[in-house]
C-alpha positions in Angstrom: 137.4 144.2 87.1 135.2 143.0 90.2 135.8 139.3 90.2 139.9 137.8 91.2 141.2 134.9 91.8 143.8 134.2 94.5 146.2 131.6 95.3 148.1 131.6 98.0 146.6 133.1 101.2 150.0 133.4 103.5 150.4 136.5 105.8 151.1 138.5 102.5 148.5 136.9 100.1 146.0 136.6 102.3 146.4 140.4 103.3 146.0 141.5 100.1 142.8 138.8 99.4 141.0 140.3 102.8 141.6 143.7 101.0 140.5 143.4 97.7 137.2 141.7 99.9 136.9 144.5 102.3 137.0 146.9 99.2 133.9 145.0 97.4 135.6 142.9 95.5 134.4 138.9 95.0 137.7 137.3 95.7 138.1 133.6 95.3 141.0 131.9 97.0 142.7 128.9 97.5 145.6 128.0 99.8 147.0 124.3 100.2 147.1 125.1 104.0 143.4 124.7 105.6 144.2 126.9 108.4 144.9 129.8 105.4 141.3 129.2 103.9 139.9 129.3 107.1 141.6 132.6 108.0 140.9 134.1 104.5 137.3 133.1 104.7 137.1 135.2 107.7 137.8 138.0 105.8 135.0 137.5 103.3 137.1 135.4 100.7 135.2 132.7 99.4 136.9 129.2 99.4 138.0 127.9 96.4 138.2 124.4 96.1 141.8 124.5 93.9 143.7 126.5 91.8 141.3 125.8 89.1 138.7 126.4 91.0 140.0 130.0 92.1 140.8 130.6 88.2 137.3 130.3 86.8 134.6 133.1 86.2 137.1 135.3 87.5 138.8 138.8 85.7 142.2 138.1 87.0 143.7 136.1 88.9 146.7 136.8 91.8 149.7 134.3 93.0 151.2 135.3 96.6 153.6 131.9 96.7 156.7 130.8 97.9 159.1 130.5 94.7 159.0 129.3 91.0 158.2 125.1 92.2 154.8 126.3 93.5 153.9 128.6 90.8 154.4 125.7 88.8 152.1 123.6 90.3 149.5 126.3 90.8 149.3 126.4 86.9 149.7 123.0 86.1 147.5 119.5 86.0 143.8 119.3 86.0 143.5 121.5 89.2 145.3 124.2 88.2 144.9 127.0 86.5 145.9 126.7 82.9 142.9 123.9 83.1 140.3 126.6 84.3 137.9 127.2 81.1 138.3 130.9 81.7 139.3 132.3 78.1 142.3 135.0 77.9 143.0 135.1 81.8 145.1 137.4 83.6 147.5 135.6 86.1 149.5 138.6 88.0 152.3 136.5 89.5 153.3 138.6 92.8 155.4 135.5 94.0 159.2 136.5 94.2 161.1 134.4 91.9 164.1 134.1 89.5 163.8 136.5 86.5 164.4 133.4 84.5 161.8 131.3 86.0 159.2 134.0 85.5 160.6 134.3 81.9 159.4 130.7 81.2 156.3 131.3 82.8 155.6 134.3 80.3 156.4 132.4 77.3 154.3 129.2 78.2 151.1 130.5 79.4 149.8 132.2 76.0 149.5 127.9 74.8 146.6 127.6 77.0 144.6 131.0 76.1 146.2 133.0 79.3 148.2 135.7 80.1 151.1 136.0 82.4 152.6 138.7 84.3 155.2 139.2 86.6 153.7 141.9 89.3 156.2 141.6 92.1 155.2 143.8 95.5 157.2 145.8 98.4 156.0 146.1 101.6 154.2 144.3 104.4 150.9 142.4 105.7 149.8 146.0 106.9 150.4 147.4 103.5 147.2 146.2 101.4 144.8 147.6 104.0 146.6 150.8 104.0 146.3 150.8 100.5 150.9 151.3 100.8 151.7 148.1 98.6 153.9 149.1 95.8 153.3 147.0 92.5 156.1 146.8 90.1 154.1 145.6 87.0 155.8 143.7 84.1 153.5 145.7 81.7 153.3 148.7 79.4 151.4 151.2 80.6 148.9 150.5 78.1 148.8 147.2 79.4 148.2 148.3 82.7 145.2 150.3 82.4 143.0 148.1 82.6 144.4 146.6 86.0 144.0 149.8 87.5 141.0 149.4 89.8 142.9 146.4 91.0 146.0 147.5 91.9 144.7 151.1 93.4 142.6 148.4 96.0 146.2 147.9 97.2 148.7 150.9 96.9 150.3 152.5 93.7 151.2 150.7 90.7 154.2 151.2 88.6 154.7 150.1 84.7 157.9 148.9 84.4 157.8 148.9 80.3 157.3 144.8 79.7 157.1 141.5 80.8 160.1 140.4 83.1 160.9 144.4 84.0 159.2 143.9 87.2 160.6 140.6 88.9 164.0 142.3 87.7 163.3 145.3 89.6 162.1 143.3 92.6 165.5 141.1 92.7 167.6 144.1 92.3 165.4 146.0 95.3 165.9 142.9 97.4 169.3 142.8 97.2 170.2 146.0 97.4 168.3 146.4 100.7 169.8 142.8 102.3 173.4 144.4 101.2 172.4 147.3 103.0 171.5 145.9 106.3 174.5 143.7 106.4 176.9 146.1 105.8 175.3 148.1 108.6 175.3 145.0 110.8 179.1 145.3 110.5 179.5 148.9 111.2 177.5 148.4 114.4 179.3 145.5 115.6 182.7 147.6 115.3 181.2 150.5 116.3 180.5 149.1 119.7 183.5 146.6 120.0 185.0 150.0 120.2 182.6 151.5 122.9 179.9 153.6 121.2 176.8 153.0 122.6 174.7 151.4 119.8 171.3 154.2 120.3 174.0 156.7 120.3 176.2 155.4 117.5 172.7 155.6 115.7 171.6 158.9 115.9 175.0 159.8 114.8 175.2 158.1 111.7 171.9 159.5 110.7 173.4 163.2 110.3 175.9 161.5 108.0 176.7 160.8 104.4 176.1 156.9 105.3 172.7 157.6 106.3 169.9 155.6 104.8 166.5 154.2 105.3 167.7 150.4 106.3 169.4 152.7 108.9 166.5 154.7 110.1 164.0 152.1 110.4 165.4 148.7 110.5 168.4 149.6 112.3 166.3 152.2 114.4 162.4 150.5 114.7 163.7 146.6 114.8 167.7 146.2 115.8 168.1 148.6 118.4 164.7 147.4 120.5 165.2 144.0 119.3 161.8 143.6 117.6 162.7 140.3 115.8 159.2 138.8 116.3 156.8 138.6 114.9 158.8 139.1 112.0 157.3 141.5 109.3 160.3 139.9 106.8 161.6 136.4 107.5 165.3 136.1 107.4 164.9 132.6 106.0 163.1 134.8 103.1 166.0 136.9 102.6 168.2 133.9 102.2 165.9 132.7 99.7 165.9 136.3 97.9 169.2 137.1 97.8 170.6 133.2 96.5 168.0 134.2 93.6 169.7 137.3 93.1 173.0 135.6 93.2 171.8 133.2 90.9 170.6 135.4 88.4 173.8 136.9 87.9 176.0 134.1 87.8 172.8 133.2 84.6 173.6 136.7 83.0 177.7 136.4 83.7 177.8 139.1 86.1 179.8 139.1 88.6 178.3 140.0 92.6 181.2 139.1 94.8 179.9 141.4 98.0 176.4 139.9 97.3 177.7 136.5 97.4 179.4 136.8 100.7 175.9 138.6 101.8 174.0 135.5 100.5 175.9 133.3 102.5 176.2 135.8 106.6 172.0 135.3 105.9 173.0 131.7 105.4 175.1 131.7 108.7 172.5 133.6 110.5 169.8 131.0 109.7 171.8 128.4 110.6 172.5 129.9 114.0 168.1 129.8 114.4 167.6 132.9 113.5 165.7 131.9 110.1 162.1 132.7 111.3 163.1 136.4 113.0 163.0 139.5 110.9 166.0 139.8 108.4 167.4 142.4 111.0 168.3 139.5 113.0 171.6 139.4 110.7 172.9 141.8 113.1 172.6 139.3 115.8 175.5 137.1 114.3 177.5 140.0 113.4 177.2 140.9 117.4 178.1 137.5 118.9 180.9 137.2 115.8 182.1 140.4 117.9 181.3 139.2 121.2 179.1 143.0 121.8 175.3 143.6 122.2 173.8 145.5 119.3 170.5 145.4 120.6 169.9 148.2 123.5 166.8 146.1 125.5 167.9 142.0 125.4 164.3 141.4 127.1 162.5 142.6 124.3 162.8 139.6 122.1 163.8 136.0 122.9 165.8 133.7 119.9 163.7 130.2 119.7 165.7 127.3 120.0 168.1 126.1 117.3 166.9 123.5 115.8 167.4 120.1 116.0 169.6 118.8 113.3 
């Protein structure tokens, strides 16, 4: 498996397309963004000329892309990919989307002579190159195997026992860890409304039972200095994330009432401009909701304006 496709070359896609090139791979992307080709091509990915385009002559082919509309279009039409001549294709689909969207993908690919598979990642731009991204495969292990020299260009690779296992997995991670945050938002905001200092308060809770790893480092490596920007996870993303995971479970008739009220503090702390600063930023609302400072340096970051409505 030497030859991939890739569509969508954003700050995660097109990490993972400059790995699989640096790594000897022949990787053939496309991206609707010129600017994205250009950097991509930089890296040694050859420019594809659409998704199409990317999807021919190749082994596989990967999707990095915003939600389920643009998957769609990456796969449909004469440009796209279920129009490449490329006979029993492999489309790994590492775009996080709904569970049910990914379903529907899975069940109408196989019409065109393609197969499709929700590989969902964790982790961030630096993680390809360090060979750290974690792949949650929708696949047997059998299934797998012969994407192995593919993912292990990128970081380990789990089997999660069939199609749909692994966006599950992913929407379940994302919540959890945007629950996580939040609640620890709260805690810090009461925690210095009552005078702890917030780097002490910190180092505290990490000899406790409510220690965690949303505590150590994005409480610890982002809140506390205020490292917001650039932002290694969007909080506009985690809105989008988390109303998918809300989503879903109001499809399967479960009911997420802490979730929900999550969803919609990420919805509050987009709306106050914080969209495009790391998802830690959720602690920023949470502070001025308190009237406190949870960030120990206030000149280490600056918000960008609010904007214009």
């Amino acid at each position: 498996m030497r030859k991939i496709g890739m569509i969508g070359m954003g700050s995660m896609g097109g990490a993972v397309a400059a790995a699989l090139a640096s790594r000897g791979l022949a990787v053939k992307g496309f991206d609707v963004r010129p600017e994205a080709m250009t950097a991509a091509a930089g890296a040694g990915v050859l420019r594809a000329t659409s998704p199409r385009d990317a999807a021919t002559g190749v082994d596989a082919v990967l999707l990095s892309l915003p939600d389920a509309p643009d998957v769609a279009r990456a796969l449909e039409g004469g440009d796209g990919i279920l129009a490449a001549p490329t006979a029993d294709l492999a489309i790994l689909d590492m775009t996080t989307l709904s569970p049910g969207a990914s379903a529907e993908f899975t069940a109408r690919v196989p019409a065109f002579g393609k197969r499709y598979y929700d590989t969902p990642i964790v982790g961030s731009p630096a993680s390809p190159a360090a060979r750290t991204l974690r792949i949650f495969a929708g696949m047997t292990e059998a299934e797998m195997a012969p994407f192995a020299p593919l993912f292990d260009a990128l970081g380990p690779a789990v089997a999660m026992g069939g199609r749909g296992r692994g966006i599950a997995f992913k929407i379940i991670a994302i919540l959890l860890s945007g629950m996580n945050v939040a609640v620890l938002a709260e805690i810090f905001a009461l925690g210095v409304k009552l005078g702890l200092e917030p780097s002490k308060l910190h180092q505290m809770l990490m000899g406790t039972g409510g220690a965690s790893f949303a505590l150590e480092h994005k409480i610890g490596q982002t809140v506390l200095p205020g490292a917001y920007y650039p932002a290694p996870f969007r909080l506009d993303l985690m809105v989008k994330d988390t109303t998918i995971g809300v989503g879903e479970a109001s499809r399967v008739g479960v009911p997420l009432p802490i979730a929900s009220i999550v969803n919609q503090m990420y919805r509050m702390a987009s709306a106050e401009g914080w969209g495009d600063a790391d998802s830690g930023a959720i602690c920023e609302l949470y502070a001025s909701l308190a009237g406190v400072r949870i960030s120990a340096d206030p000149q280490s970051y600056k918000k960008p304006p609010r904007p214009a409505s």
